[in-house]
C-alpha positions in Angstrom: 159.6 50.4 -67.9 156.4 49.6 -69.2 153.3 51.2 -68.9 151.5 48.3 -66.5 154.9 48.3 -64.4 154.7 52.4 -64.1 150.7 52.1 -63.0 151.9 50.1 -60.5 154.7 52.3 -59.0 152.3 55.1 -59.1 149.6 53.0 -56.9 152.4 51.4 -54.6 153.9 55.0 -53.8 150.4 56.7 -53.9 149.2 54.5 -51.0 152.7 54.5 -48.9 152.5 58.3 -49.2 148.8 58.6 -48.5 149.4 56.5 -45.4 152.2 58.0 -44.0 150.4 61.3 -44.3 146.8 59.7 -43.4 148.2 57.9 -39.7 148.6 59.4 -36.5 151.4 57.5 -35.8 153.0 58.6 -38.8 156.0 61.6 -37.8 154.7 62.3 -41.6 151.0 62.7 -40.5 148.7 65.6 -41.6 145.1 64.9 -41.3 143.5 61.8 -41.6 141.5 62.6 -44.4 144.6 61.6 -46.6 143.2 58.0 -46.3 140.6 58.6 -48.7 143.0 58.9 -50.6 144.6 55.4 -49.9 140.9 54.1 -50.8 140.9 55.5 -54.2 143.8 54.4 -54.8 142.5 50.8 -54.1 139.1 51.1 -55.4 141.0 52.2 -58.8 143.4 49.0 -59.0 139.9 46.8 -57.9 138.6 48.5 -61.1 140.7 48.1 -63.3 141.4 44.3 -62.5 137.6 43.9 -63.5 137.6 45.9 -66.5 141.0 46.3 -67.9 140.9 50.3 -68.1 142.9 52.1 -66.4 143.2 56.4 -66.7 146.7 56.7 -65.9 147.7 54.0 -68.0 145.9 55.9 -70.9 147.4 59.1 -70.4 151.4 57.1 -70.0 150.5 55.4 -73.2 149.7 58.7 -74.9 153.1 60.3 -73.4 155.2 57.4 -75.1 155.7 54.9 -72.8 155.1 50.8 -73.9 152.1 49.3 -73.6 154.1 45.9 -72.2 152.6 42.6 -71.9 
């Protein structure tokens, strides 16, 4: 996998996670507070369309992993 595709597992499991944890209805839930999370999650991605930076893309990159397309 590529570095872009790996950001975007990260997000995509981030936000389930942070929801499932973040809902009352969730049998996962702990406090809803974990939905902050889910927004900084988003706020991040909405960044990073604009700018083309993205931290955690950085740091794969300097582990190894393929830039990609």
């Amino acid at each position: 996998m590529t570095s872009w595709q790996l950001v975007r597992v990260f997000a995509g499991s981030f936000i389930l996670l942070s929801l499932a944890l973040g809902m009352q209805e969730s049998p996962l839930f702990v406090s809803h507070y974990w939905l902050y999370f889910t927004a900084f999650v988003g706020a991040n991605l909405l960044q990073s369309g604009f700018t083309h930076w993205c931290l955690l893309e950085g740091i794969l990159r300097r582990l190894g992993v393929a830039r990609g397309n």
